[in-house]
N, C-alpha and C positions, 0 to 999 in steps of 0.2 A: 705258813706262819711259823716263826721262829721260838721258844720259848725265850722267858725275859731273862730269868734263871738259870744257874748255872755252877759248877760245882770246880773250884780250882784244884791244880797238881796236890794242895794240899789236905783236900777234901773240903774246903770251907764255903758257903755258898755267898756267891756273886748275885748282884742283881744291876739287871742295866739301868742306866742313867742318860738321859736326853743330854746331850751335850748344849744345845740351845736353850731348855730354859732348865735345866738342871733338876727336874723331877724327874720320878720313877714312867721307865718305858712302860706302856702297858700294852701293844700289840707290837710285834717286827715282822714286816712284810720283806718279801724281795724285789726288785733286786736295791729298792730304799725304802727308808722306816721314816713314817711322817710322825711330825711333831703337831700333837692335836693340839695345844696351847695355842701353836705360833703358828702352825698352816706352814710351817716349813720343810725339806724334804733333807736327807741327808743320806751317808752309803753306812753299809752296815758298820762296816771298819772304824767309822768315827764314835760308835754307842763306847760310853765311859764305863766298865764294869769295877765296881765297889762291894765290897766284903757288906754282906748283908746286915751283921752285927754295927757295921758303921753308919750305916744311911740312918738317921733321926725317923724315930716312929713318927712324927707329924710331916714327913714328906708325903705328899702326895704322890699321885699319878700324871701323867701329862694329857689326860682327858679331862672333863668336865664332866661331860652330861652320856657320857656310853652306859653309865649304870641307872640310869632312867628318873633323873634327877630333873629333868627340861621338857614338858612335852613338844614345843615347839623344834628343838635341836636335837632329839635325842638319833644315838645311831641304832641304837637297838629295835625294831619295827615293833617287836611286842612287847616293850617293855609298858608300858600302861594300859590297863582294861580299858576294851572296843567299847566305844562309847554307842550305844543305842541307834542304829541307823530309823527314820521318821522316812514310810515310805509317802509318796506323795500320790 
């Protein structure tokens, strides 16, 4: 995994940007970085890096539900207290 983050020649920090739906990347795999919005796949080469000071604080991330927001979609396995197993 890639960080999203990143520091340019100028020292200023970059943060990746999904070029499909234009929210903030939130994981980079190799050797493509899937767009959790769209379900779509891209190469690393095409992530838009933007001066962090520039991206709008109410952009989000291109995930929904990874921070345990969905019990039904979430990708995090433990992200919600185990519900009570009823032995039979």
């Amino acid at each position: 995994m890639f960080n999203t983050e990143r520091k340019n020649e100028k020292g200023e920090v970059e943060v990746a940007i999904c070029p499909l739906c234009g929210l903030r990347v939130e994981f980079m795999g190799a050797p493509m970085v899937r767009c959790y919005s769209t379900g779509d796949t891209y190469e690393l080469e095409e992530i838009i890096w933007t001066l962090k000071s520039e991206v709008p604080k109410e952009t989000e991330y291109d995930v929904e539900n990874i921070r345990g927001n969905d019990k039904l979609q979430d990708f995090l396995p433990n992200a919600h207290p185990q519900e009570d197993e009823i032995e039979a």
